[in-house]
C-alpha positions as CSV (number, residue, x, y, z in Angstrom):
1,X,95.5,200.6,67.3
2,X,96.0,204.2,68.1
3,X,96.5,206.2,64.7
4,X,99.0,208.6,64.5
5,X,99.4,212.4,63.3
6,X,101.6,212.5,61.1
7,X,104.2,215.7,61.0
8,X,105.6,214.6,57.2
9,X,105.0,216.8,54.5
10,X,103.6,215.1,52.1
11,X,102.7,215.9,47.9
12,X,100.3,213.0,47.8
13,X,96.7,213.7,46.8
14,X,94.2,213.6,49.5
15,X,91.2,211.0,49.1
16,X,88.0,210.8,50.8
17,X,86.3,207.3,50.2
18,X,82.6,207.4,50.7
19,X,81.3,204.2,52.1
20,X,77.8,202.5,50.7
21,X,76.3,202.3,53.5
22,X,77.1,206.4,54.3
23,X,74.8,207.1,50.8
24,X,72.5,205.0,50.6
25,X,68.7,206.2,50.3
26,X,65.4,203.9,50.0
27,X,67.1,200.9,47.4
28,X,69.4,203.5,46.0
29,X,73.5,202.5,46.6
30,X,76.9,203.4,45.6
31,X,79.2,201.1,44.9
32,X,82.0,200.4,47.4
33,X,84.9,202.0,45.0
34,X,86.4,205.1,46.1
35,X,86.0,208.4,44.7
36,X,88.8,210.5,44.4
37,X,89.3,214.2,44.3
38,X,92.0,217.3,43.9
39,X,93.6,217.6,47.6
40,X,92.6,221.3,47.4
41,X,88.8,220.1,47.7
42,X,89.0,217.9,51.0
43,X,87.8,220.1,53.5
44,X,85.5,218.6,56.2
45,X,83.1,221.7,55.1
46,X,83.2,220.4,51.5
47,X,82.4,216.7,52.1
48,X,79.5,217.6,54.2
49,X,78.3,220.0,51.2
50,X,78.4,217.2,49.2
51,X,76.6,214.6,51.3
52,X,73.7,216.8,51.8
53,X,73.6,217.3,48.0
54,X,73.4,213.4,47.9
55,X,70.9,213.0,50.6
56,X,68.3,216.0,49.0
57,X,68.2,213.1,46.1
58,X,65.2,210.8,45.9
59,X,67.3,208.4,44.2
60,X,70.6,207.8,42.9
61,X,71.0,205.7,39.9
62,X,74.7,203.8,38.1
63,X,74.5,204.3,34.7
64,X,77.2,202.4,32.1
65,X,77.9,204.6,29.1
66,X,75.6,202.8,26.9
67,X,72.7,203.9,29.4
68,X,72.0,200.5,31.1
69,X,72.1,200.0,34.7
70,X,74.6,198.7,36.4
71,X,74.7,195.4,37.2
72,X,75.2,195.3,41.4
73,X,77.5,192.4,41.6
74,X,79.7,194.0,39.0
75,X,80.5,196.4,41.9
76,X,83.5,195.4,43.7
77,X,86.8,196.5,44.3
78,X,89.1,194.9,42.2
79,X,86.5,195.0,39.0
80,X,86.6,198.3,36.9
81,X,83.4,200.1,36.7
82,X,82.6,202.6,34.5
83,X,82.3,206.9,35.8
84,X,79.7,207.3,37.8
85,X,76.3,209.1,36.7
86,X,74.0,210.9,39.0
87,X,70.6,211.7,38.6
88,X,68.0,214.3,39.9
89,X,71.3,215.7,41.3
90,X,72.0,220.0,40.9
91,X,75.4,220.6,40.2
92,X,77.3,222.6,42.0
93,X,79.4,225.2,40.6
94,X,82.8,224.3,41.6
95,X,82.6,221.3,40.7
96,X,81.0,221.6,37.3
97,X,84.6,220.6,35.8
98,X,85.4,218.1,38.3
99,X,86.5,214.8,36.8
100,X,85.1,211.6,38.6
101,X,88.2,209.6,38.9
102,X,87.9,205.3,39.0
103,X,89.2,203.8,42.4
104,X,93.2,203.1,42.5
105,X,94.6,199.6,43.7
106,X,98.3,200.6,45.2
107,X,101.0,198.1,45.2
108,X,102.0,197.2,48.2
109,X,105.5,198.3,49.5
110,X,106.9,196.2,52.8
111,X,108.9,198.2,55.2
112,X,110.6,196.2,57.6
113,X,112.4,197.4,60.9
114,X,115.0,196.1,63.0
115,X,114.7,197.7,66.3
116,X,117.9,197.1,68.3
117,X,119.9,196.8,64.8
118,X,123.2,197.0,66.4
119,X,123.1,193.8,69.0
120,X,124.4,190.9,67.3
121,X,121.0,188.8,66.8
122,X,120.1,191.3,64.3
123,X,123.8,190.9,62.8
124,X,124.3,187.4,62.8
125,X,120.7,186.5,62.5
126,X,118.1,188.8,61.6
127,X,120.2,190.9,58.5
128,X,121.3,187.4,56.9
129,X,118.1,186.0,57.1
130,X,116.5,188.9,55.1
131,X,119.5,188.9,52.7
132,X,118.4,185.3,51.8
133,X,114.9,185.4,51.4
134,X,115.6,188.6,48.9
135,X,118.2,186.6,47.6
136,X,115.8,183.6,46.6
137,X,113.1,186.3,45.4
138,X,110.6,185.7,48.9
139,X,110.4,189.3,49.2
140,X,108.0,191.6,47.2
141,X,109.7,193.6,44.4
142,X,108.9,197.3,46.9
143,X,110.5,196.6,50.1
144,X,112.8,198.6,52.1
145,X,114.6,197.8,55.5
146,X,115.6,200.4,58.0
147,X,117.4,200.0,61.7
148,X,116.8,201.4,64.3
149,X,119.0,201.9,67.7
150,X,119.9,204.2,70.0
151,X,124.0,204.1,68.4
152,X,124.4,206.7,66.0
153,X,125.0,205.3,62.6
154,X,124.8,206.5,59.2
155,X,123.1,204.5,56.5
156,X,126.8,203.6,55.2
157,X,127.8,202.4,58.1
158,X,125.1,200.1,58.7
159,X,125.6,198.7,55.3
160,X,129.2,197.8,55.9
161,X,128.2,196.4,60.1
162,X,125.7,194.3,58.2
163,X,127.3,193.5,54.9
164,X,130.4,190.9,56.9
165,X,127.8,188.6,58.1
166,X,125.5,188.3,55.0
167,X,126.3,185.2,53.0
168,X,124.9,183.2,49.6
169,X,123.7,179.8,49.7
170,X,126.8,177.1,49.0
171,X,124.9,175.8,46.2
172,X,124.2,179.1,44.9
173,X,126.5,181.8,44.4
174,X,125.9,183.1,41.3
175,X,125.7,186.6,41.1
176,X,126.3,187.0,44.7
177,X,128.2,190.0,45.0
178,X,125.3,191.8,42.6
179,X,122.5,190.5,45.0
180,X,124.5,191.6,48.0
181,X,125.2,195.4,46.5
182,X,121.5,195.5,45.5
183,X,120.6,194.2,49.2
184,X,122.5,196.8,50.7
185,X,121.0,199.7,48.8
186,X,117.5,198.7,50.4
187,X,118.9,199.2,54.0
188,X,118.6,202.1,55.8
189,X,119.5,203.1,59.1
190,X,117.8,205.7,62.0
191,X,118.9,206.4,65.4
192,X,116.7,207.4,67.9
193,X,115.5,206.3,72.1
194,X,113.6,203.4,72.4
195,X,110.5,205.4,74.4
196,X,110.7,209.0,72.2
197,X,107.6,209.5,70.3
198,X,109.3,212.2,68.4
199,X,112.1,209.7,67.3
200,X,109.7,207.1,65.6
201,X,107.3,209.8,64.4
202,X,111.1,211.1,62.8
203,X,111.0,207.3,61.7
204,X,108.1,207.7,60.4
205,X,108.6,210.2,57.6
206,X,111.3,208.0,56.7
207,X,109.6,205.5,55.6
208,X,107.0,207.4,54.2
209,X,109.0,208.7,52.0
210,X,110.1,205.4,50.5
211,X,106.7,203.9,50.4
212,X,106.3,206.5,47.6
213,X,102.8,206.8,48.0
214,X,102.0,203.2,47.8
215,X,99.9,201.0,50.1
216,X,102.0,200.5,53.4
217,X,102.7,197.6,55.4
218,X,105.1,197.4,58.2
219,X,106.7,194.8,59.8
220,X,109.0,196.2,63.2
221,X,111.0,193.2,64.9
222,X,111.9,193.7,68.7
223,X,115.4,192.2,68.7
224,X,115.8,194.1,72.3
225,X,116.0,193.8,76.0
226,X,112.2,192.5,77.1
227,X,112.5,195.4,79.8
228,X,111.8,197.9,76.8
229,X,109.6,196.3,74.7
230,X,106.5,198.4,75.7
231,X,107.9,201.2,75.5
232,X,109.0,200.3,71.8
233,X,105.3,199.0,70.9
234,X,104.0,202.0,72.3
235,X,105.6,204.3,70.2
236,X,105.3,202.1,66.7
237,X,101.3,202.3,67.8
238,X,101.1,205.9,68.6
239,X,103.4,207.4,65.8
240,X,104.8,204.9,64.0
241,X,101.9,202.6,62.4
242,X,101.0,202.1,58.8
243,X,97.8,204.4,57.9
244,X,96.3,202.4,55.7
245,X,98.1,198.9,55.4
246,X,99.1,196.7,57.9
247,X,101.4,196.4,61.2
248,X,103.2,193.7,62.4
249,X,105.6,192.8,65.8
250,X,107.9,190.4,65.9
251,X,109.2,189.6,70.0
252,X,111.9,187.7,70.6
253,X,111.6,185.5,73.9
254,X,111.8,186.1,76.8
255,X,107.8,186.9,77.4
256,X,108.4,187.4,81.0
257,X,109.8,185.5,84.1
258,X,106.9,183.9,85.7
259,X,103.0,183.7,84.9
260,X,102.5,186.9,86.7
261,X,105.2,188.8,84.8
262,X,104.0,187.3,81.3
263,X,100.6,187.9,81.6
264,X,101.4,192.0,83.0
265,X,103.4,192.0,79.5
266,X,100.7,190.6,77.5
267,X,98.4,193.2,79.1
268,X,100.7,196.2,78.2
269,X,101.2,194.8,74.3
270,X,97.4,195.0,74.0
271,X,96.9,198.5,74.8
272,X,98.6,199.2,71.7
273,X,98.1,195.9,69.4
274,X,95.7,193.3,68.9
275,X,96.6,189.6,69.2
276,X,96.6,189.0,65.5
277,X,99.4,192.2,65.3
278,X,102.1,190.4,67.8
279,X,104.1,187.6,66.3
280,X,105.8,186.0,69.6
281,X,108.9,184.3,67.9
282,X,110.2,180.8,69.1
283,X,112.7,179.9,66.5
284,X,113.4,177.0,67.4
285,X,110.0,176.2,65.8
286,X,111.1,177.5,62.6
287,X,113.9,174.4,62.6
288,X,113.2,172.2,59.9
289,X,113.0,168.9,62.0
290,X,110.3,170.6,64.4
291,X,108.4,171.1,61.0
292,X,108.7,167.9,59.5
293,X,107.6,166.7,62.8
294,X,103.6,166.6,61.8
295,X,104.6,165.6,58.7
296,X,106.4,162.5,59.7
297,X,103.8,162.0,62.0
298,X,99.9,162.4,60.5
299,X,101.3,161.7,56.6
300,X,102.3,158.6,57.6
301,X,100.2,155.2,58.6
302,X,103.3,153.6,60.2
303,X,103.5,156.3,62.5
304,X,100.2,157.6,63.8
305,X,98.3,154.3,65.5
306,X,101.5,153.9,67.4
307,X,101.5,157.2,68.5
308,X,100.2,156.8,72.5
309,X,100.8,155.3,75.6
310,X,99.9,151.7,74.4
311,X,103.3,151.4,72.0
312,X,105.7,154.6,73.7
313,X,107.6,153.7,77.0
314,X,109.0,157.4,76.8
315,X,110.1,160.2,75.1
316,X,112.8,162.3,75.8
317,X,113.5,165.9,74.4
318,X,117.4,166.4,74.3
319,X,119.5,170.2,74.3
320,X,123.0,170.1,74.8
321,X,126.0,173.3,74.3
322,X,129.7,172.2,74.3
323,X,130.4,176.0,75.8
324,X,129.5,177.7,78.2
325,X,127.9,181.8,78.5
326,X,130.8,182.9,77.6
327,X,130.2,186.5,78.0
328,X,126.6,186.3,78.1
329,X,126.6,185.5,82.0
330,X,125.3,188.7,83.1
331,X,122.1,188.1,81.3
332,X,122.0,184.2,81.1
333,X,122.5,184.4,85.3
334,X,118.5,186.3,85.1
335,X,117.0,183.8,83.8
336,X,118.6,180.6,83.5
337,X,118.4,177.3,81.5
338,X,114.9,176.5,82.4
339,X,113.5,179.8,81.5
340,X,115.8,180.3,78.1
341,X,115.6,176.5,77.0
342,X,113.3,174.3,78.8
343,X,110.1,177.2,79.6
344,X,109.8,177.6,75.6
345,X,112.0,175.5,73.0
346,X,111.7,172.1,74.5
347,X,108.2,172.5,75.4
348,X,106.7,174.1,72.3
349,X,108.5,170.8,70.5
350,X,106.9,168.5,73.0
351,X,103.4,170.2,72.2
352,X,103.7,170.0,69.2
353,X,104.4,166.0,69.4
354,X,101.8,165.3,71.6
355,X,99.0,166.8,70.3
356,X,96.1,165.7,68.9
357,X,95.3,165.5,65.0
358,X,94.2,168.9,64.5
359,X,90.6,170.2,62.8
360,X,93.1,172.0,59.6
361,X,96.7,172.8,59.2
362,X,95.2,176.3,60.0
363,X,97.5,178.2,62.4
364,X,94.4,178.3,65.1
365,X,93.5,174.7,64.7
366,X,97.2,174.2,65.6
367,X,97.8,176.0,68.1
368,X,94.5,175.0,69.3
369,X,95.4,171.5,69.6
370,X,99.1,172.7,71.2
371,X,97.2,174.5,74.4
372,X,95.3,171.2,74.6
373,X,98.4,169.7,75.8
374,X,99.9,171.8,78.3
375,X,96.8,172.6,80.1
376,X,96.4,168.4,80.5
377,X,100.0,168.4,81.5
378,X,101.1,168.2,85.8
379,X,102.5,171.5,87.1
380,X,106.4,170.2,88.2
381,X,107.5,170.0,91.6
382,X,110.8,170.3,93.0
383,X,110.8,166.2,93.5
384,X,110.4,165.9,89.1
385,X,113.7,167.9,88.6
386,X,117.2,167.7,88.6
387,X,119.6,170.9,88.2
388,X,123.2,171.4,87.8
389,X,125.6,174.1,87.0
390,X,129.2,173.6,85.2
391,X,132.4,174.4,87.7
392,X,135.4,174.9,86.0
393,X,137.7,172.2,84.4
394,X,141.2,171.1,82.5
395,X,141.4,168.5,79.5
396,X,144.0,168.6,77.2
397,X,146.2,170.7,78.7
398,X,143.4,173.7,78.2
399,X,141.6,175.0,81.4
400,X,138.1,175.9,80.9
401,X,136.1,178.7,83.7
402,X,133.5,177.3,85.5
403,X,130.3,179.3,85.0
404,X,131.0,181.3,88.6
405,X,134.4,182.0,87.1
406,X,132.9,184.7,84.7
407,X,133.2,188.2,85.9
408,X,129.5,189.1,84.7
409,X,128.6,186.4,86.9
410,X,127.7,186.8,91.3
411,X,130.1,185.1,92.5
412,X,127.5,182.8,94.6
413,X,125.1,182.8,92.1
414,X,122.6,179.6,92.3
415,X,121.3,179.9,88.9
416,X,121.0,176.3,86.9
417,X,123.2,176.1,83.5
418,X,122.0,172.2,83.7
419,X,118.2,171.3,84.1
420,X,116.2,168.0,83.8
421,X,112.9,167.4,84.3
422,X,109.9,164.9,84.0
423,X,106.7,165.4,83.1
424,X,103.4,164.3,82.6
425,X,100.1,164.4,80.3
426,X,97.4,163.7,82.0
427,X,94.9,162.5,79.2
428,X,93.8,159.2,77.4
429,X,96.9,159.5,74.5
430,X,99.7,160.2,76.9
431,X,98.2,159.0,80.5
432,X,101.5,157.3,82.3
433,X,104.2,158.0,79.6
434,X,107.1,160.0,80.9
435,X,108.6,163.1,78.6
436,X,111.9,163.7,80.1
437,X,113.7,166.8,79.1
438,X,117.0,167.6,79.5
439,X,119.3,171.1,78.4
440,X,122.3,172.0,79.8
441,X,125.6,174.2,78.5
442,X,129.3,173.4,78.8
443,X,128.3,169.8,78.1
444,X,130.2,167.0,76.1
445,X,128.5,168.0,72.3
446,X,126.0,170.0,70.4
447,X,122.8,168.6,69.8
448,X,119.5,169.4,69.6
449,X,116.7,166.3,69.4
450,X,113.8,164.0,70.0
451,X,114.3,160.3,70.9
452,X,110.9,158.1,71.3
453,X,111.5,154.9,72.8
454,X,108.9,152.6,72.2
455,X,108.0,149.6,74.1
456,X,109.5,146.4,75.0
457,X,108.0,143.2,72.9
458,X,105.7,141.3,74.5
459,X,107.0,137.5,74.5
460,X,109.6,137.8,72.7
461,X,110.6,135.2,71.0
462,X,114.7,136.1,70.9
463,X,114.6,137.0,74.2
464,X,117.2,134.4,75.1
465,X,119.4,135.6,72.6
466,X,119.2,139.3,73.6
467,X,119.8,139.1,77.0
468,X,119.0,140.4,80.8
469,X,119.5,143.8,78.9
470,X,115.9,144.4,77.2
471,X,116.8,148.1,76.9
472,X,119.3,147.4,74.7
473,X,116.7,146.0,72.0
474,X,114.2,148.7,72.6
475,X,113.1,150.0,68.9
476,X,114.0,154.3,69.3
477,X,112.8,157.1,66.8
478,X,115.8,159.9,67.0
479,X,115.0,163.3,65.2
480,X,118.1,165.8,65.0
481,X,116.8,168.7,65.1
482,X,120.5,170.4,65.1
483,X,123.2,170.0,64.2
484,X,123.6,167.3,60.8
485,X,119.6,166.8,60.9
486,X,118.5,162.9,60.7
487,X,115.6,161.2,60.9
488,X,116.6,157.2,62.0
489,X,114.9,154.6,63.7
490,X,116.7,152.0,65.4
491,X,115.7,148.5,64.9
492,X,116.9,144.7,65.7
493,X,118.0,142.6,63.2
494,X,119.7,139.3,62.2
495,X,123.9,139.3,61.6
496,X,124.4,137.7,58.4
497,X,126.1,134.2,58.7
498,X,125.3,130.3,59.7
499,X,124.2,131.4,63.5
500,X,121.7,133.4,65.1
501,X,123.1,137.1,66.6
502,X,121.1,140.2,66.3
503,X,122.2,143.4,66.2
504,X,120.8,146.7,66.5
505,X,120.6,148.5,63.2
506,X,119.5,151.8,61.8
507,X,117.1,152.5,58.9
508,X,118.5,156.6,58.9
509,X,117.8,159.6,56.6
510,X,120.8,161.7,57.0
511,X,119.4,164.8,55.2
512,X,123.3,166.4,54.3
513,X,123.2,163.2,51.6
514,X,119.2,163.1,50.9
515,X,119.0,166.6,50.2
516,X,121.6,168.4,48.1
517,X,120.1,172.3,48.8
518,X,121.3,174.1,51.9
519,X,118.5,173.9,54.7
520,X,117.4,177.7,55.6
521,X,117.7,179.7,58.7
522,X,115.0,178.7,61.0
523,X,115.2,182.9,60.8
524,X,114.1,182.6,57.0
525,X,111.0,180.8,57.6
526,X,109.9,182.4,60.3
527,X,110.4,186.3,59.1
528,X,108.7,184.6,55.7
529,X,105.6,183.4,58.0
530,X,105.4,186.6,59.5
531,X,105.4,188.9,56.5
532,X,102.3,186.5,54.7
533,X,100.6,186.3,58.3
534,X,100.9,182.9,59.0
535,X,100.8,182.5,62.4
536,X,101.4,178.7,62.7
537,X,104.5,178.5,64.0
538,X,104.0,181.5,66.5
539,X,102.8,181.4,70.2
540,X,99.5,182.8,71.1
541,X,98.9,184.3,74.6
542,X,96.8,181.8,76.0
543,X,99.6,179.3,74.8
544,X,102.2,181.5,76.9
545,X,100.0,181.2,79.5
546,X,99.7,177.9,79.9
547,X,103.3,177.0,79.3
548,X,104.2,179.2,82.3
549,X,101.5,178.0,84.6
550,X,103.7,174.6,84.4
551,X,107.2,175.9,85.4
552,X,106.4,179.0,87.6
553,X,105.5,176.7,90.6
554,X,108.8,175.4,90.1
555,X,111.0,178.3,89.8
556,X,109.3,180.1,92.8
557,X,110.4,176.8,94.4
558,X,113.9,176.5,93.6
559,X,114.4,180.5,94.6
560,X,112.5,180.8,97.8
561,X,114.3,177.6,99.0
562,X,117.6,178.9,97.6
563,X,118.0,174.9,96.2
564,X,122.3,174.8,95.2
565,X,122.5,173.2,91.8
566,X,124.9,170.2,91.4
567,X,128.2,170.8,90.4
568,X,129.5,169.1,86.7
569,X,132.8,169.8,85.2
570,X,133.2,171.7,81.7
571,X,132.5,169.2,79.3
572,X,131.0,166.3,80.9
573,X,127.6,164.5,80.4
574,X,125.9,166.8,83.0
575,X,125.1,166.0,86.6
576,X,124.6,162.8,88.1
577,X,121.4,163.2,89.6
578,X,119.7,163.6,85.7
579,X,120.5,159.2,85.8
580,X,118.9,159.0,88.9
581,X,115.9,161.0,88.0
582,X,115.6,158.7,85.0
583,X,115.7,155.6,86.7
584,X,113.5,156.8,89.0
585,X,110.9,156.8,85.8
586,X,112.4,153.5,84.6
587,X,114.3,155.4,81.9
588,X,117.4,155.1,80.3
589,X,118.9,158.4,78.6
590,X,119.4,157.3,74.9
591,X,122.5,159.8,74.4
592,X,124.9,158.0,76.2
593,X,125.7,155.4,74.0
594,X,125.5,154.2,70.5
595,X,126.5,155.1,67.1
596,X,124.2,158.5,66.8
597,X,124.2,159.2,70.6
C-alpha cells in the first residue's frame, strides 16, 4: 500500500528503529527492540553518523548490568531487556548524555469509518451494529468512529441521525441510556468528496489526533454506490492509511455486473490494497442459520454419510419479500433479482452446503473448499431458468403498484423481480442432484431458507398405506434462515390408536423457545470478523470469480435476446413457469404446503 505524507502537526516523538540485520558485523547482533531518541536528533544526516560509528566497530557486544552476556533468545519484542552497552565504540559528543531508552509496546486504538454515513445502511444497519458489539464489550477499550459523506454535518448532528436507530438487546437493557450517551461520544463526523485526496488527508489528521499517539489500526467500510468505490480506496491508500498499524475495507455487494466488470474492479482494488486488506461483505453469511450450517452438518454423524447424491433427491434454496422496491426501483431495475439475490446470497449458502469437509475451520481451508464447488458446477442456460416480474394487484380492498408502476422505474423495463433457476454439480458428491433456487419480491411471505429433500424409501413397506403420492412421505431437512429461525426435519410416523395411519410429523428446534438471548445482527458478526481478521465468512476474488463465471452467460442471454419476464400479481406464489421448471427436474417446491411452508 502506498504510504502517505502526512500534513498533521504532530508533538509525538520521532523514532528510528534499527533493524538487526542493518548492524550486524562478523557474529556481532542487535537485538530486534527499537531504540528511541529525542525528535530533535532524527535527521537522515544523524542516523547515517551513527551507523558508520557502528560499522568502524569490530564487534558489538549486549551486556546485562551484572556484566554477563546476554542471552540471544532473551531478545524479542515483547520481553524487557536491559540498556544496551557498546563496546570498542568512541562516543560522540552530542550524544555523551543521551539516554538509551527500552522499546515501547503501544496499545492499540481502532478507528473505524463509515464512508457514505448518511444512506440508511449505515443508519439502520451499520451504526446499530457497532452500538451492540460496544454494548456487549466486543470492542477494544481505545476506539473511535468517525463518518464520512459528502452531506455536511456536524459531529452533533450525526449523533442525533444515528442515535433513533440504535437499540439495546430485549433481554438486556440495563444501563442502556448510559451505554448509548457513552456510544455517542465515540462518533465523530467529517464531510468531504468521495475522490479528494485533500478531504481524507483532512480525515486523516482527524483521526490522528484521537489515536493519541498509539498504535493505529483502521477499519473504513464502503457503504456506497459500487461506481465510487475506487475512487474511495484510492484515497484511504494514498492519504488516508494507518502508518504503522493495520488497514482494513469492508465492500458492500455489488462486486460488479458481469465477470468482465468484477474482475476490472478487483484489478483497480489491488492497485491500492492487497487481498488480505479487502473484506468483500456477504451478510447473508453472517445469518446465524448459514453458520450453524457446518455445524449441523460435520458435528454430527446422522448428518454427514447422508450427505450426497446416494440419500438427497434435491435441495432447494428458498428467498421470498412480501413487498416490492418500493422506492428502491431506480437501483433495483440495474441489477435485478439474480444479480442482488441469486449471483451472491443463495449461492454463497449453496457453497457452503456442498462442499467438501475442509483441511481446518481456517478461513482459507474454507473458502478453499467453497471455490471447489462452483468451479464443478454447469454454467446456466436460458432453458435452466424461469423469470417473472410482479404487475400490480388489489386484495382486501388495498391496491398494490405493480413493479412498472413505480416512477423510478422505465416504463418497459424487462428486468426480473422473480427468478428460478436449476443447477448442477458436476462431481462424485453431487453428480445428478438438482439445487433449485428460487428469490422473488412482492411474493406471498418473508422467508429466507434451505429445504433438503431426501430420497424416497426403497420398498417400502407402508407403501400401500401412503399412497400414489410418495412425495408426500419424502423425509425434508428445512433450515430458516430468516425470519423465526428453525431447524426441523420432517418425518413419517404412526397416529396413535387401534389402526394403522401415518402422518407426517416434525422433530423442530424453534430457536425463539430454545434460546432465550436475542440472536445478533448478521451486521455484528461480520464487522466483529473483520476487526480480528477473520476472513471466513468473506469472499475472496477467485471465489467472485467463479460465482460470476456461472450466471454471466445467462444474463448476457436474457439481455441480448430482450427475454419479457412472466407477469405475477403482488402477493402471489410467483410465476407459473418456476412449477414447470420443477417438474421438469422431477421436483416438487416444499413451500407450498404444510405446516412450516
Amino acid at each position: 500500500m502506498a504510504k502517505q505524507m502526512s500534513t498533521c502537526s504532530s508533538s509525538i516523538v520521532a523514532a528510528v528503529k534499527v533493524s538487526p540485520s542493518t548492524l550486524k558485523n562478523g557474529t556481532c547482533f542487535l537485538p530486534s527492540s527499537s531504540i528511541i531518541f529525542p525528535s530533535k536528533l532524527c535527521s537522515s544526516k544523524w542516523v547515517s553518523h551513527i551507523l558508520s560509528r557502528f560499522y568502524k566497530t569490530k564487534c558489538f557486544n549486549s551486556e546485562s548490568p551484572n556484566g554477563h552476556p546476554l542471552n540471544p533468545v532473551s531478545l524479542q519484542d515483547d520481553v524487557p531487556v536491559a540498556p544496551i552497552i557498546a563496546k570498542n565504540v568512541e562516543p560522540l559528543e552530542d550524544l555523551q548524555a543521551l539516554p538509551v531508552l527500552h522499546s515501547v509496546k503501544k496499545d492499540p486504538t481502532l478507528s473505524i469509518i463509515v464512508v457514505g454515513a448518511s444512506g440508511d445502511l449505515a443508519k439502520k444497519k451499520i451504526f446499530p451494529a457497532l452500538f451492540a458489539l460496544f454494548y456487549e464489550d466486543f470492542l477494544t477499550e481505545n476506539f473511535t468512529i468517525f463518518g464520512y459523506a459528502r452531506t455536511k454535518l456536524s459531529d452533533e448532528e450525526l449523533r442525533n441521525m444515528i442515535s433513533a436507530t440504535l437499540t439495546c438487546r430485549v433481554d438486556q437493557r440495563e444501563n442502556c441510556a448510559d451505554k448509548m450517551d457513552q456510544f455517542l461520544q465515540r462518533c465523530f463526523y467529517h464531510s468531504g468528496q468521495y475522490n479528494s485526496e485533500d478531504d481524507f488527508s483532512k480525515l486523516d489528521c482527524k483521526l490522528k489526533e484521537k489515536e493519541a499517539g498509539r498504535l493505529p489500526n483502521r477499519l473504513f467500510y464502503l457503504s456506497i454506490p459500487p461506481n465510487i468505490f475506487v475512487d474511495v480506496v484510492r484515497c484511504v491508500s494514498h492519504r488516508a492509511s494507518s502508518e504503522s498499524g493495520w488497514t482494513r475495507v469492508i465492500v458492500e455487494k455489488p462486486f460488479g455486473r458481469d465477470s468482465d466488470s468484477s474482475r476490472e474492479l478487483t484489478r483497480s482494488f489491488k492497485q491500492y490494497l492487497t487481498e488480505e486488506q479487502i473484506f468483500r461483505i456477504d451478510h447473508y453469511l453472517g445469518k446465524e442459520l448459514v453458520e450453524n450450517l457446518s455445524v449441523l452438518r460435520f458435528s454430527n454423524l446422522v448428518f454427514e454419510p447422508l450427505w450426497s447424491r446416494n440419500y438427497i433427491r434435491n435441495v432447494q434454496l428458498i428467498f421470498s419479500e412480501d413487498f416490492g422496491t418500493e422506492g428502491r426501483g431506480g437501483y433495483f431495475d440495474n441489477y435485478g433479482i439474480i444479480r442482488d439475490i441469486m449471483q451472491n446470497h443463495l449461492l454463497q449458502i449453496l457453497a457452503l452446503f456442498a462442499m467438501e469437509t475442509p483441511v481446518s475451520l481456517d478461513a482459507e481451508d474454507i473458502r478453499n473448499e467453497k471455490v471447489k464447488v462452483l468451479r464443478s458446477m454447469r454454467p446456466l442456460q436460458l432453458q435452466d431458468v424461469v423469470v417473472g416480474q410482479y404487475k400490480g394487484h388489489s386484495n382486501g380492498g388495498k391496491s398494490y403498484q405493480g413493479y412498472t408502476d413505480d416512477p423510478t422505474v422505465p416504463k418497459n423495463s424487462l428486468t426480473p423481480t422473480f427468478a428460478a433457476a436449476a443447477l448442477f454439480i458436476d462431481n462424485a458428491r453431487w453428480d445428478g442432484v438438482p439445487f433449485l433456487m428460487k428469490a422473488g419480491k412482492a411474493l406471498h411471505t418473508k422467508r429466507a431458507e434451505i429445504r433438503v429433500q431426501f430420497r424416497h424409501v426403497p420398498g417400502n413397506l407402508y407403501k400401500r398405506i401412503i399412497g400414489s403420492d410418495s412425495d408426500k412421505a419424502t423425509n425434508e431437512l428445512v433450515l430458516r434462515v430468516q425470519p423465526d429461525e428453525a431447524i426441523f426435519l420432517k418425518i413419517n410416523n404412526k397416529v396413535p390408536g387401534l389402526g394403522m395411519r401415518l402422518d407426517r410429523s416434525d422433530l423442530n428446534l424453534f430457536y425463539s423457545a430454545r434460546y432465550r438471548g436475542e440472536i445478533p445482527d448478521a451486521y455484528e458478526r461480520l464487522l466483529l470478523d473483520a476487526i480480528e481478521g477473520e476472513r471466513r465468512l468473506f469472499i475472496r476474488s477467485d471465489e467472485l470469480d467463479a460465482a460470476w463465471a456461472l450466471f454471466t452467460p445467462l444474463l448476457k442471454a436474457l439481455e441480448e435476446k430482450k427475454v419479457a419476464p412472466e407477469l405475477y400479481p403482488y402477493g402471489s406464489r410467483g410465476p407459473v413457469g418456476a412449477h414447470y421448471l420443477a417438474a421438469k427436474h422431477n421436483v416438487r417446491w416444499g413451500d407450498i404446503s404444510g405446516e412450516y411452508s
